[in-house]
N, C-alpha and C positions, 0 to 999 in steps of 0.2 A: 133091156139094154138101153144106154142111152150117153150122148155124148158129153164131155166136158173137157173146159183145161186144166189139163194135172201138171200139178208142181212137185217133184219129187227131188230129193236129196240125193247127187252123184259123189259119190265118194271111191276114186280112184287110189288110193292109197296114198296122194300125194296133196291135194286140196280136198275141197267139201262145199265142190258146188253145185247148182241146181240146174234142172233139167225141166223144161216146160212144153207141154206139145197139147195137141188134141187128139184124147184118148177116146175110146166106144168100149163104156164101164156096166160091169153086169149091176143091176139092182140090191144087188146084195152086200156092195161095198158101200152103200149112204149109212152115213155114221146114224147115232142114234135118236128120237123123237118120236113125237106123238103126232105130227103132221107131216105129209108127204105130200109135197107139191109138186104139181108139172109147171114148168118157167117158162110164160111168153118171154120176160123181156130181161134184162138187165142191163146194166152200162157200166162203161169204164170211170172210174174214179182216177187222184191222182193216187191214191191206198192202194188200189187194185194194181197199177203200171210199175208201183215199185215193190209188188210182192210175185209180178209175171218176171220181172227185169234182173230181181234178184238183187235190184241196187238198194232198196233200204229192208231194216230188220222188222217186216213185217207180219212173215206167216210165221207162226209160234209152234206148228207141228208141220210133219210130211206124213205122208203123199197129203196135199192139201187143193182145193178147189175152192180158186180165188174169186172174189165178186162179193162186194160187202150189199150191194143193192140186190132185188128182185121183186118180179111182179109176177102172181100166175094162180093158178087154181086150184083147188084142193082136191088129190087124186083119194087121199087116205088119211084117215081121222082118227084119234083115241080120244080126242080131248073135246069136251062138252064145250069148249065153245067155238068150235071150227067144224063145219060138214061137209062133206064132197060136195063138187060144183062150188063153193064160196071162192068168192075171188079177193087175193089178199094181198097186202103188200109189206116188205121189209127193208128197215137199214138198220147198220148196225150191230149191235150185242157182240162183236165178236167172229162173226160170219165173214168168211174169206181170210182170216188171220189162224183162228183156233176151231176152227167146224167149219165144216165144206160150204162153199158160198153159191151164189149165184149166176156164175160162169156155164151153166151147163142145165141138159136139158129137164133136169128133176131136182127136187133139194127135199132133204127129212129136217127137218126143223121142231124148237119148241116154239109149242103154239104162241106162249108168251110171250114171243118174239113179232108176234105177227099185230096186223092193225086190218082190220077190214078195207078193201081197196073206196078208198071216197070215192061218191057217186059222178064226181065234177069231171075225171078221168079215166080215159081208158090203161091198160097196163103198159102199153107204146107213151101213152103220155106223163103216168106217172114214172115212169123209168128216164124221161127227157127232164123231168123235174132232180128224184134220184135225192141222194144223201147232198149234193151240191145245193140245188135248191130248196131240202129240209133244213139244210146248215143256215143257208141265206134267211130263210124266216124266223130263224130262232136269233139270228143275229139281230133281225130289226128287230123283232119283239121285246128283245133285251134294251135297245135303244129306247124303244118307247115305254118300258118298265120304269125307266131313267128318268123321263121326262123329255125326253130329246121329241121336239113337233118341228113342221116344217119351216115356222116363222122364225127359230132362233137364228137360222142360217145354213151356212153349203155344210153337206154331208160327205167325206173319202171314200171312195170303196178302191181298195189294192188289192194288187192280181187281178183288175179289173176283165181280163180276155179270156180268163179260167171259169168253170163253172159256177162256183160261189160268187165269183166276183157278177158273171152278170145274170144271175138271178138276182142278188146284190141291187144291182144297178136299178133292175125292171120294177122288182118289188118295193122298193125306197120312189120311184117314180110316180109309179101308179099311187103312192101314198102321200102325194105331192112335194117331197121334198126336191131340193134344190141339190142335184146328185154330181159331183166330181170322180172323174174316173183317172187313175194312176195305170200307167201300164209302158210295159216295154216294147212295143206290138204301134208305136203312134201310126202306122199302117191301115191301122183297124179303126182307125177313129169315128168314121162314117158306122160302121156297125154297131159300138158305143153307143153312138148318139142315137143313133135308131133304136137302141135300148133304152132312154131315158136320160142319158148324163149330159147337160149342159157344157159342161165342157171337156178335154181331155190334155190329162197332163203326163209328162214322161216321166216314167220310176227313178229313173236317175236322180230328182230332186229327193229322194228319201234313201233310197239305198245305201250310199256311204257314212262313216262316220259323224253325227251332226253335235250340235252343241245341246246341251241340259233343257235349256228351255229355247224353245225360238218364238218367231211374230206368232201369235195368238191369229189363226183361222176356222179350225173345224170347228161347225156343234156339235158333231162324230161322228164316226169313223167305222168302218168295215174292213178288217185288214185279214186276209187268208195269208200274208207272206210272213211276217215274223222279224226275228233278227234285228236290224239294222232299222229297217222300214218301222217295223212297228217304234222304233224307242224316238223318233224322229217325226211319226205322227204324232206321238204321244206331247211331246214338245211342243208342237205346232196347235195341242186343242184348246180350242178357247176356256174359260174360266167356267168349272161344273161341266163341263162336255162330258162327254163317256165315247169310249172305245170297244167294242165287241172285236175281239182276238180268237180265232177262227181256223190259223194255219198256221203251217210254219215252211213253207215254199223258199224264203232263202234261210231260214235255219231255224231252232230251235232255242237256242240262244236268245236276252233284252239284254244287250249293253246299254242299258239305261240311267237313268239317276232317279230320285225319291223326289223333284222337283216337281215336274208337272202334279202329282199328285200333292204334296203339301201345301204349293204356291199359289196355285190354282185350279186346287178339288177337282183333280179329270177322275174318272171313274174308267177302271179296266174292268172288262166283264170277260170271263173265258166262255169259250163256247164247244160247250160238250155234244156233239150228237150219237155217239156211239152207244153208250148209256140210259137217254134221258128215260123218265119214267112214260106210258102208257098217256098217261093223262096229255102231257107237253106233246106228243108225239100225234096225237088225235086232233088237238088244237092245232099245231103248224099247219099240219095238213087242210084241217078246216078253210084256215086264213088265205094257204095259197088258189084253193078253190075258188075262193072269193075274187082272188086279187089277177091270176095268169088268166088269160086269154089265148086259144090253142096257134090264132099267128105268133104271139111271141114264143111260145114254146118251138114252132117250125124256125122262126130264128135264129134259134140258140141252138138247134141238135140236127146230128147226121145219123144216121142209122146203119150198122156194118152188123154183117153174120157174123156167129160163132167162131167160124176157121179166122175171120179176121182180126180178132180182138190180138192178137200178141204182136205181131205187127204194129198196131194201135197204138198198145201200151210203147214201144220205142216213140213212137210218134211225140205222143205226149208228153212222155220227158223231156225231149227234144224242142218243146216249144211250139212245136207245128199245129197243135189242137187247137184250135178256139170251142169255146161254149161246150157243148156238151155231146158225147157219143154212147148212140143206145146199141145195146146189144140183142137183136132178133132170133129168136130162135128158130124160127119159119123163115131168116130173111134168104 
C-alpha cells in the first residue's frame, strides 16, 4: 500500500467535475512499466496546481496522480539499464497528465523516462531544482546557442517570483550576466536581488496592450508568462536579441506583430521540457550542478508533506507562492 493524490472524475448526473483527496492505494493500481520506484521527493509545479484545482485541462485521463516532477529509488527493475537501490530522477514525458506522476509514495515508470540522479544533488535538492529550474537552464542554454554573452547587455526574466523565473534569475547571475526582474510581487524585491537581478521592475510595464515595436532594451529575455507580456518584450529587444518563451502564466495567446522579428532580427526560441531528448536532459542537469550552490537552492524552496500539497496547489494559483515548494514524503 502506499499513499498518493488522486484525481478522479465526479460525475453526478449534472456536471463532470473532479474530486482530489489523499488516497492509501494498493500496489496493484500503478499503471504499467518496467521501473518501480519509491519517491523521496517531489514538488508542485504550476502544471501540477492546475490539474489538483481542476482549473486548467491538464490531466488527459482519470483516476490520475498528479506531479510531473520526482526523485527516488529504484525498488523494481525489468529494464537493463536501471537496478534496484539506483537513484533517479524525472520530469516530464507526460507524467501527472497521461500516467500517474509523482504526487505519491511509489511510481511505475518507463525507464526511458528516467535520467540517473546527478552526483552534485541529493533528491530533496534535485526536487527544489524540479522541471522549474530544468526549464530555466534550457532557457539560458538557448540564449547562449544564440549568441547572447553578458557584454551585449541587461537580460528580462518575467514571472520573475515563480520558479522558472528565479532559477532564471540565479543561473543568468552566476553566468555573469546583467539580470532584470519583472514581477507583480515589487514586495519581493529584496529576495530578487538576493537572487542575482540588479534591478527590479513591475509587470505592469509589459502586461497591457503595447505598440509593434518599442525603445530597443533587451539582449534577451526569459519570459514564463506569455500573452501580452511576451509580444511587448519582444518589441522592447534590441537588434539580433533572442527571446526564450517558456510559459504561458497570463495566457496562451502573442497578440504580436512580424516586427520586431523582420526590423530587427529578434529571435524567439520555444522552450520545450516536457519532451526533450535524453541527451539535452543529461546536459541541463550537468550545467546546473555546475552552476547552483545548495544556499541558493534553500532560498528559492519550502518543503510541505504529502497531505499538504492540495492546499499548496490553491496557494499557488493564487499568487501566494514564491520560488519553489518540495513535496517530502517522509516530511
Amino acid at each position: 500500500m502506499f499513499k498518493a493524490i488522486l484525481i478522479e472524475k465526479q460525475d453526478n448526473g449534472h456536471d463532470n467535475k473532479q474530486r482530489v483527496g489523499l488516497e492509501t492505494l494498493d500496489e496493484s493500481r500503478l499503471p504499467e512499466g518496467d521501473v518501480t520506484v519509491r519517491v523521496d521527493c517531489s514538488t508542485l509545479n504550476y502544471k501540477d496546481a492546475l490539474a489538483i484545482t481542476g482549473k486548467g485541462p491538464v490531466v488527459r485521463q482519470f483516476p490520475m496522480v498528479p506531479g510531473i516532477d520526482l526523485a527516488g529509488m529504484v525498488e523494481e527493475s525489468t529494464s537493463e539499464a536501471y537496478a534496484p537501490g539506483d537513484a533517479v530522477l524525472l520530469n516530464g514525458w507526460g507524467v501527472g497528465e497521461a500516467h500517474w506522476g509523482g504526487l505519491a509514495e511509489k511510481a511505475r515508470l518507463d525507464s526511458r523516462w528516467l535520467i540517473p540522479m546527478p552526483s552534485a544533488f541529493t533528491p530533496q535538492q534535485a526536487m527544489a531544482i524540479g522541471t522549474a529550474g530544468y526549464t530555466a537552464m534550457l532557457s539560458v542554454m538557448a540564449l547562449e546557442r544564440q549568441g547572447v554573452t553578458p557584454d551585449q547587455g541587461e537580460v528580462l526574466v518575467t514571472g520573475a517570483n515563480g520558479g522558472v523565473g528565479s532559477y532564471s534569475i540565479a543561473l543568468l547571475a552566476q553566468l555573469g550576466y546583467r539580470v532584470v526582474a519583472s514581477t507583480g510581487r515589487l514586495e519581493e524585491a529584496d529576495y530578487l536581488k538576493g537572487l542575482g537581478a540588479e534591478q527590479v521592475i513591475d509587470r505592469a510595464e509589459f502586461s497591457e496592450p503595447g505598440r509593434p515595436l518599442a525603445k530597443e532594451r533587451w539582449a534577451g529575455a526569459i519570459d514564463s508568462v506569455g500573452s501580452h507580456t511576451l509580444a511587448n518584450v519582444l518589441a522592447s529587444t534590441r537588434y539580433g536579441g533572442s527571446v526564450a518563451a517558456c510559459g504561458l502564466a497570463q495566457g496562451m495567446d502573442l497578440p504580436a506583430s512580424v516586427a520586431p522579428f523582420i526590423l530587427r532580427g529578434v529571435n524567439l526560441m520555444g522552450i520545450d521540457s516536457v519532451m526533450r531528448p535524453y541527451s539535452d536532459r543529461v546536459e541541463a542537469w550537468r550545467r546546473l550542478g555546475e552552476l547552483l550552490v545548495p544556499e541558493q537552492l534553500d532560498a528559492i524552496t519550502r518543503t510541505i508533506a504529502l497531505e499538504d500539497a492540495i492546499q499548496a496547489a490553491d496557494d499557488l494559483l493564487a499568487g501566494k507562492v514564491r520560488g519553489r515548494v518540495v513535496v517530502a514524503m517522509s516530511a
